[in-house]
C-alpha positions, 0 to 999 in steps of 0.5 A: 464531555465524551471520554475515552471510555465513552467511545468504547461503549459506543463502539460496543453498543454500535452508537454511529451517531454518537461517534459521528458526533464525536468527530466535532471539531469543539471536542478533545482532538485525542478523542476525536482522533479515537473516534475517527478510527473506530468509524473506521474499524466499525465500516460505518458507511453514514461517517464517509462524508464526516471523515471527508470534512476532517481530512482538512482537521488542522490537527495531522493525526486526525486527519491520518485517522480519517484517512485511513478509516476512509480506507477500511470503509472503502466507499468510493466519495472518498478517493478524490479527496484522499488524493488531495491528501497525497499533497499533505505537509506531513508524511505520515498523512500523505502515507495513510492516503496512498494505503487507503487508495491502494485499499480502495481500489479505484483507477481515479487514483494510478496517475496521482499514486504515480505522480506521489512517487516523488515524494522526498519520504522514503516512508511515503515512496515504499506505501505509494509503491505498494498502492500502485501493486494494489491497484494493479495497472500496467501504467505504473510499470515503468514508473516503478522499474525508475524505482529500481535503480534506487539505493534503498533495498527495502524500496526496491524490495517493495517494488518488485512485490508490486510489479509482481502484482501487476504482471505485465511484459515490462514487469516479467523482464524487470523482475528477471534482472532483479534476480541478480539484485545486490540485496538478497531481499530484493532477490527473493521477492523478485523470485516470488513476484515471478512465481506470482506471474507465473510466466514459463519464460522466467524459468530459464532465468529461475535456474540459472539464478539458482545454478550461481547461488550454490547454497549462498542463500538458503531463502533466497533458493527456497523462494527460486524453487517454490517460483518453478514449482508454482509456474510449472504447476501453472502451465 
């Protein structure tokens, strides 16, 4: 029987077969759960499609290893079946799936991503949002300003990161309102979302948030300045 210690070996040595092999589903679920994130960790293409078949592993942390091995591999076979897991029964599962996805980069996955942004997971909505700012399409852009009236602050801080990213008309007018946000998090990634834009028309909006401040937030003032700073330097 393969060992803990076993897969650390092949890791060094490189053994991919040996680690393929470890993935059996007749073998100890821990260390086939190992031996799925060392394929990942170690990029190894030929372990796509083995780490596919035990997306379907009746065992929930294999199937969170090979998914997010998946992610780091980066190989395009595995969107389709990582968006069926965006349907998973267990959070932590759907919320590896939306990281891969957003890791991978591929447009198959804006209108599944989107549609997982109802999921009743706080943990999974705010990995979701930060898959639709990976994938940096403006078909999310109304989809994550819906996110905005939410009252999680952490999420809303979350969205108005990857609204940042995507940077659309849409984006630039939702981020400008955040920065009156009642949270202060959600302020300052909003003033750093702008900044990352880089559009000229926030810096009216710039200023003013800092004129209303007068020293309230020391953060919150430094990301303003460092947001005209890097728009000005821009234009």
């Amino acid at each position: 029987m393969v060992s803990s210690s076993d897969l650390e070996k092949m890791r060094e040595k490189r053994d991919m077969e040996g680690l393929i092999k470890a993935l059996d589903s007749k073998g100890d679920r821990r260390i086939r759960e190992k031996a799925a994130y060392i394929l990942g960790d170690l990029r190894v293409k030929e372990a796509v499609k083995p780490l596919i078949l035990v997306l379907n592993d009746e065992y929930w942390p294999i199937r969170k290893a090979a998914a997010l091995s998946l992610g780091s591999i980066g190989d395009a076979q595995a969107v389709e079946p990582l968006i069926k897991v965006l349907k998973d029964d267990y959070w932590h599962v759907r919320e590896t799936a939306a990281l891969a996805l957003g890791a991978l980069g591929d447009k198959r996955a804006v209108e599944p991503i989107i549609e997982a942004l109802k999921d009743g997971s706080l943990n999974v909505k705010c990995e979701v949002v930060g898959a639709l700012g990976a994938l940096g399409d403006r078909r999310a852009s109304e989809p994550l300003m819906e996110i905005l009236k939410e009252d999680d602050y952490i999420l809303r801080a979350c969205t108005v990161t990857s609204l940042g990213k995507i940077g659309d008309n849409l984006s630039l007018q939702s981020l400008i309102r955040s920065l009156e946000d009642e949270n202060y998090l959600v302020r300052v990634n909003a003033a750093h979302a702008l900044g990352t834009i880089g559009d000229k028309a926030a810096l009216p909006y710039l200023q003013e948030a800092l004129n209303k401040s007068r020293g309230e937030s020391q953060e919150f003032e430094r990301a303003i300045r460092d947001a005209m700073a890097q728009i000005n330097t821009r234009s």
